[in-house]
Kinemage of the C-alpha trace (Angstrom):
@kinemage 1
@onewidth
@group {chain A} dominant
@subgroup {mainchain}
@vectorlist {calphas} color= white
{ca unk a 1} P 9.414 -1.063 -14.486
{ca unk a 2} L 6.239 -1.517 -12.325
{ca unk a 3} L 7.778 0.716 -9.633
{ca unk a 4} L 8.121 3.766 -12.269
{ca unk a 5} L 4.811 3.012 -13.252
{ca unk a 6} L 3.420 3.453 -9.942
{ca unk a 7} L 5.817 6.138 -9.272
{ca unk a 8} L 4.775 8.140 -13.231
{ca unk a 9} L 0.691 7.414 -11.696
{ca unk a 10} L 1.369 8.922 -8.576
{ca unk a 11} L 2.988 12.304 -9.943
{ca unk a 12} L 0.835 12.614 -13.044
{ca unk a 13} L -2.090 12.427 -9.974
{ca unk a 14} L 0.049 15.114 -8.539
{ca unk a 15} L -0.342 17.522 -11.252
{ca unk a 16} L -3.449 17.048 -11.942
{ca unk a 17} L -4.942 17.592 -8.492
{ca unk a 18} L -5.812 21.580 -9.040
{ca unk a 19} L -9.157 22.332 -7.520
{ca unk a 20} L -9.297 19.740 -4.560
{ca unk a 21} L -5.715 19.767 -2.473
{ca unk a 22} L -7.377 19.852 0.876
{ca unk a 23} L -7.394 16.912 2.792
{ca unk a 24} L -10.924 16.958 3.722
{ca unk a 25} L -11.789 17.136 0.050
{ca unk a 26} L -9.593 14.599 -0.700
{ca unk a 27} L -10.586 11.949 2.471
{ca unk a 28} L -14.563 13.067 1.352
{ca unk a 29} L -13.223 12.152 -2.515
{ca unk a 30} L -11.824 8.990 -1.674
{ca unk a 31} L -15.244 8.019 0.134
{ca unk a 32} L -17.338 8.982 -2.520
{ca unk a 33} L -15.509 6.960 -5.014
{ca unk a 34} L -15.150 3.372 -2.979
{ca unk a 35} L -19.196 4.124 -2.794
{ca unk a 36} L -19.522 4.455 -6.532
{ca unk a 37} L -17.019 1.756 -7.178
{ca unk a 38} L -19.737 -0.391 -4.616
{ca unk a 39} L -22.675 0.694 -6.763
{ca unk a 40} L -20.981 0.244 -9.735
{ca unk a 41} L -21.449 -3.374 -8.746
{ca unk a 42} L -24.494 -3.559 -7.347
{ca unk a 43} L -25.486 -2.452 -11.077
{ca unk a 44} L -24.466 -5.402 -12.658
{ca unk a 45} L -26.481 -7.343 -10.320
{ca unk a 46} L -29.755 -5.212 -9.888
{ca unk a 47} L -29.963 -3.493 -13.318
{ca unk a 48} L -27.447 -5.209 -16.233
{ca unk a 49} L -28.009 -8.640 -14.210
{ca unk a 50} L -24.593 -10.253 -15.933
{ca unk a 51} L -23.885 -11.010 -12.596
{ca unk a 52} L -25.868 -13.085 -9.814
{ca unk a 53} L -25.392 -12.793 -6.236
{ca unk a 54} L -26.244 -16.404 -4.736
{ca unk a 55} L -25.595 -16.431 -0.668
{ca unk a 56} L -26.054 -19.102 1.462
{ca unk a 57} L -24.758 -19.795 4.966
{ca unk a 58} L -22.115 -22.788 3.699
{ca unk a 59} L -21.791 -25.490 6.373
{ca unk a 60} L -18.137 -25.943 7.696
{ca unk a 61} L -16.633 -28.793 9.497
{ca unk a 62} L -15.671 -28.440 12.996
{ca unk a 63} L -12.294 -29.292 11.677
{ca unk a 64} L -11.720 -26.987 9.046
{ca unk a 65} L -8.888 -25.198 8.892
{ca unk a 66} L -7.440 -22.043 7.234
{ca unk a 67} L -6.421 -23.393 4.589
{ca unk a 68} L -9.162 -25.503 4.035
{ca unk a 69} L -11.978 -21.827 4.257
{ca unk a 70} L -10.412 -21.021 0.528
{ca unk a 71} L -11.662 -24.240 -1.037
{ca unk a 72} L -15.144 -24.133 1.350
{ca unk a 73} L -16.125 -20.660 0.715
{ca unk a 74} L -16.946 -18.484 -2.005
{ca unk a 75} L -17.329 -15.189 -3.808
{ca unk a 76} L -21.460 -16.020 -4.222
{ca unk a 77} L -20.812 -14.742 -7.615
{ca unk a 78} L -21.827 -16.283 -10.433
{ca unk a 79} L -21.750 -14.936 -14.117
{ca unk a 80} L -19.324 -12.814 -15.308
{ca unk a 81} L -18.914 -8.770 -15.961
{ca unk a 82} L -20.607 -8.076 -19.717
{ca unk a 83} L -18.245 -5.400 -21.422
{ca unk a 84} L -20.316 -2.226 -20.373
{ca unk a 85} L -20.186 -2.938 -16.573
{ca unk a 86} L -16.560 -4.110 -16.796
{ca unk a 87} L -15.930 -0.435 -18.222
{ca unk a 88} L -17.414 1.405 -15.642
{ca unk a 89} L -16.085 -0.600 -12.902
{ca unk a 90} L -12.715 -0.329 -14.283
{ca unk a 91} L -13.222 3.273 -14.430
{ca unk a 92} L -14.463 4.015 -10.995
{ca unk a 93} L -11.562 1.900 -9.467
{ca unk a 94} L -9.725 4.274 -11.422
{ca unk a 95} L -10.918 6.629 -9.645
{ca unk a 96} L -10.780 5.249 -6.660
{ca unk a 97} L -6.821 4.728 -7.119
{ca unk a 98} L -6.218 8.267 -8.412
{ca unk a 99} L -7.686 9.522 -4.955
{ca unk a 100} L -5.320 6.624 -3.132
{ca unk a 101} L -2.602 8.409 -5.052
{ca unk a 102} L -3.988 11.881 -4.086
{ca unk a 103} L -3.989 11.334 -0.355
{ca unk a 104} L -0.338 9.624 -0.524
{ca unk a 105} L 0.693 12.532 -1.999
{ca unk a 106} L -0.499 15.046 0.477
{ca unk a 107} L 0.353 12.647 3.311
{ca unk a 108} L 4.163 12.379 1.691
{ca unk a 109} L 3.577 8.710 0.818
{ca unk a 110} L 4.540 6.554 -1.844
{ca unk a 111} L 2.182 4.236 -3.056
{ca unk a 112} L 4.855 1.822 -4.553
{ca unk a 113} L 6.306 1.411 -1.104
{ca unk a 114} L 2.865 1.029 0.333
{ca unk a 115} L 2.197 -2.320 -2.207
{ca unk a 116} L 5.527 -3.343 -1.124
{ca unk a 117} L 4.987 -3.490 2.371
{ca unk a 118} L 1.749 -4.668 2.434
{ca unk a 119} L 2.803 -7.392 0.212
{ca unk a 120} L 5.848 -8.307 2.597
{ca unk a 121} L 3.054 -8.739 5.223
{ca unk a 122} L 1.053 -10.746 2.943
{ca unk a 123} L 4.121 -13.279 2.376
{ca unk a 124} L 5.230 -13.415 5.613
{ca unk a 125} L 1.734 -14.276 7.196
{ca unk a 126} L 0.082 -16.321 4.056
{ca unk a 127} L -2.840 -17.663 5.598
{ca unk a 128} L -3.170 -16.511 9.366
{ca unk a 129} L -3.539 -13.059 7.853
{ca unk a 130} L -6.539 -13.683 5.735
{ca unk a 131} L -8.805 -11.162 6.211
């Protein structure tokens, strides 16, 4: 089900793309959107303010490991996303995803595959592939 789900996204993407099917326009699309999808965010710091940013250098222990970073560190988040900035931040990652889907398309790609393989790596490696 999630597969032709992905699959439905990626060719309704595929007819919809009319006016921008270069791959300059596309690459300069998918830029632009990851930007707004940034500033989205910054919004609901700087302008909504139902979300704080509170960073620190955290202290870790010379003996720390891996595992250990995901309980030490955090987002430096606090608050959470009011309904108005959760919209527009949904919709701009929207975005963001239907210009994924635009350059997989052009590139002969399928996205599905894509979160498949990249979650394969993700299992295999756990934690020495945190990023």
């Amino acid at each position: 089900m999630k597969d032709l789900l992905c699959d439905q996204f990626q060719n309704t993407v595929s007819e919809m793309l009319l006016c921008h099917r270069s791959i300059l326009e596309i690459l300069a699309k998918l830029q632009e959107s990851g930007a707004r999808v940034q500033r989205s965010v910054v919004h609901s710091v700087t302008s909504c303010g139902c979300q704080k940013i509170m960073a620190d250098k955290r202290p870790l222990p010379e003996n720390a490991t891996l595992v250990d970073l995901k309980n030490l560190l955090d987002s430096h988040l606090s608050g959470s996303l009011c309904d108005d900035c959760r919209d527009i931040i949904e919709n701009e990652i929207g975005r963001s995803l239907f210009y994924l889907a635009a350059l997989c398309n052009l590139l002969d790609l399928n996205l599905y595959d894509i979160f498949l393989k990249e979650h394969k790596q993700l299992q295999i490696l756990r934690e020495y592939n945190m990023v």
